[in-house]
C-alpha positions in Angstrom: 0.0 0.0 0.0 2.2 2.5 1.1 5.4 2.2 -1.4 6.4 5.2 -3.9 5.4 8.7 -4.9 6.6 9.3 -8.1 9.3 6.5 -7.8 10.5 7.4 -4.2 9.9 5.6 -1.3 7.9 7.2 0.7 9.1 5.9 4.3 11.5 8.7 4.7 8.2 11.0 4.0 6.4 9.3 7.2 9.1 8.5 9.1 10.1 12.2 9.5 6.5 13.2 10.2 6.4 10.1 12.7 10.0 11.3 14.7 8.5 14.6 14.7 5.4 14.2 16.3 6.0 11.2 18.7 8.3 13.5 20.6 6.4 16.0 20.0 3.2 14.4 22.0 6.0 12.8 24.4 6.6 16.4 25.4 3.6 17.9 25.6 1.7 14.9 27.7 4.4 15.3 30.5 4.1 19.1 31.0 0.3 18.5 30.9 0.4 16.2 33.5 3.3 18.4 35.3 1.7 21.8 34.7 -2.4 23.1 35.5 -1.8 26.3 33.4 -0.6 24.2 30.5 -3.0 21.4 30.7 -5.8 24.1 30.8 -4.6 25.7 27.7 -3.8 23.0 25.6 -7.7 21.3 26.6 -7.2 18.4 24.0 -3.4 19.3 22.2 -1.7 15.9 24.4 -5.0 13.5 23.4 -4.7 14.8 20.0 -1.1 14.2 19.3 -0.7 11.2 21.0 -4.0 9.8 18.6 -2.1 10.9 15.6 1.4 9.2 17.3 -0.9 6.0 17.1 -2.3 6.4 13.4 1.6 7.5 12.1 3.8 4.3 13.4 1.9 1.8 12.1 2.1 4.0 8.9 5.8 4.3 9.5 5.9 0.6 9.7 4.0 -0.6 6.5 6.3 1.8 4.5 9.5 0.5 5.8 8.2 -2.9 5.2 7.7 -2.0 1.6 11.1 0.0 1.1 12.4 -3.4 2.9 11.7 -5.3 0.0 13.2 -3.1 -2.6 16.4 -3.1 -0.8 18.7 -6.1 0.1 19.0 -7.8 3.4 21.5 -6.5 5.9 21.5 -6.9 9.7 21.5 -3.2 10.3 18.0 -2.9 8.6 16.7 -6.1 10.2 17.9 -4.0 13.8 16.5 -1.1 12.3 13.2 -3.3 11.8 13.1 -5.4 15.3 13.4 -2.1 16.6 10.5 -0.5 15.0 8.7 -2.6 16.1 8.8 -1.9 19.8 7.7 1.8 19.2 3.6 1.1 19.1 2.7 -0.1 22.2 4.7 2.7 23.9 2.8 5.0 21.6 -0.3 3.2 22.5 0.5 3.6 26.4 1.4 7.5 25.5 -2.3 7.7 24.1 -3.9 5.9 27.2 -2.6 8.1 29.5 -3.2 11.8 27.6 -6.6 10.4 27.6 -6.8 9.7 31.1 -5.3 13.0 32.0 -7.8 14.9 30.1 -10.9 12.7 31.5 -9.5 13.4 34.9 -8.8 16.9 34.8 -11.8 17.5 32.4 -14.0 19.7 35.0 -10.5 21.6 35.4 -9.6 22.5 31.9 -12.9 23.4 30.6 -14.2 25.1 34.1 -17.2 23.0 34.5 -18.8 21.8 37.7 -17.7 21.7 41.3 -13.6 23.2 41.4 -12.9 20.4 44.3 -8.9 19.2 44.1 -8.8 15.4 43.4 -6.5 13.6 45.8 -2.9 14.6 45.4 -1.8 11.1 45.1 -3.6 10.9 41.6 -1.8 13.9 40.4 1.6 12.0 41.3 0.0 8.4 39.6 -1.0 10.1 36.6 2.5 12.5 36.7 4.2 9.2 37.2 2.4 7.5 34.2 3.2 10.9 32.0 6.6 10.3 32.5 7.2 6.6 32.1 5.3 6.8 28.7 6.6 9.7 27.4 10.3 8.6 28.5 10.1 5.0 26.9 8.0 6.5 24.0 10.9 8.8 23.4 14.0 6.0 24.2 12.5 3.9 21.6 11.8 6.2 18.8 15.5 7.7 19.2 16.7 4.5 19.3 14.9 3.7 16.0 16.1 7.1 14.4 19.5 6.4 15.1 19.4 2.5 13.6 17.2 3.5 10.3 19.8 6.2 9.5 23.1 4.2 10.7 21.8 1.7 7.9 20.5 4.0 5.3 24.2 6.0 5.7 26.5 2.7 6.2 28.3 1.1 3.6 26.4 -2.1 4.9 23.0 -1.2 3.5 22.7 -3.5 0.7 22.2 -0.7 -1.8 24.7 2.1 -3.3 25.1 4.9 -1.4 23.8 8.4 -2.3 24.8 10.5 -5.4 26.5 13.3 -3.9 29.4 14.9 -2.0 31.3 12.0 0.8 33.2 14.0 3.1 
């Protein structure tokens, strides 16, 4: 499905959006969770990206799959491909818990109903939560980054290098 535009693979077109926004919504959940001001200004901004975290790696996935078989085998893009792997369900986790913030703080950020503070020690759980997905969220995807382009610039890749300039 998700192959070529105009004869270019179009995993490096995903991929980029995907490294952009996973961080992105890694970011943004923790100083939702960390920060009232924030969380009431940005209402659904975490939910949002972390939704759109979810719909991009598997997107990220199927195109390297296809760009996979166009190139030949080499253990740095098999790594590069175990690796991937590993990023949804921390994306997925990421998602769960923007969701949870906003339901819990949703009299909060949208100033309805009674202004009663919720136990403290559900501020810390979800805080907690923020930060363990949004950490292993962003781990994994740098981890990814770092093996897609280690193969794609290597002289292991399987295919010639680049046209261009090799310092």
């Amino acid at each position: 499905m998700l192959d070529t535009i105009a004869g270019l693979p179009v995993h490096p077109l995903i991929v980029h959006a995907t490294e952009v926004v996973v961080p992105t919504a890694a970011l943004v959940i923790v100083v939702a969770a960390l920060w009232p001001r924030f969380r009431k200004w940005a209402r659904f901004l975490p939910l949002l990206l972390a939704l759109a975290a979810v719909v991009l790696v598997p997107l990220s996935t199927q195109s390297g799959e296809a760009l996979e078989e166009r190139v030949s085998e080499s253990a740095l893009i098999e790594t590069h491909a175990d690796l991937a792997e590993g990023l949804l369900p921390w994306v997925i986790g990421l998602a769960v818990v923007a969701g949870v913030l906003l339901w819990w703080n949703y009299r909060e950020i949208f100033g309805r109903g009674s202004t009663r503070r919720a136990p403290r020690w559900v501020a810390i759980v979800l805080a907690a939560a923020a930060l363990l997905a949004s950490t292993g969220t962003t781990v994994q995807a740098i981890r990814i980054g770092h093996s897609g382009a280690t193969a794609v610039w290597s002289d292991d890749m399987g295919t010639p290098a680049p046209a261009g300039n090799k310092d």
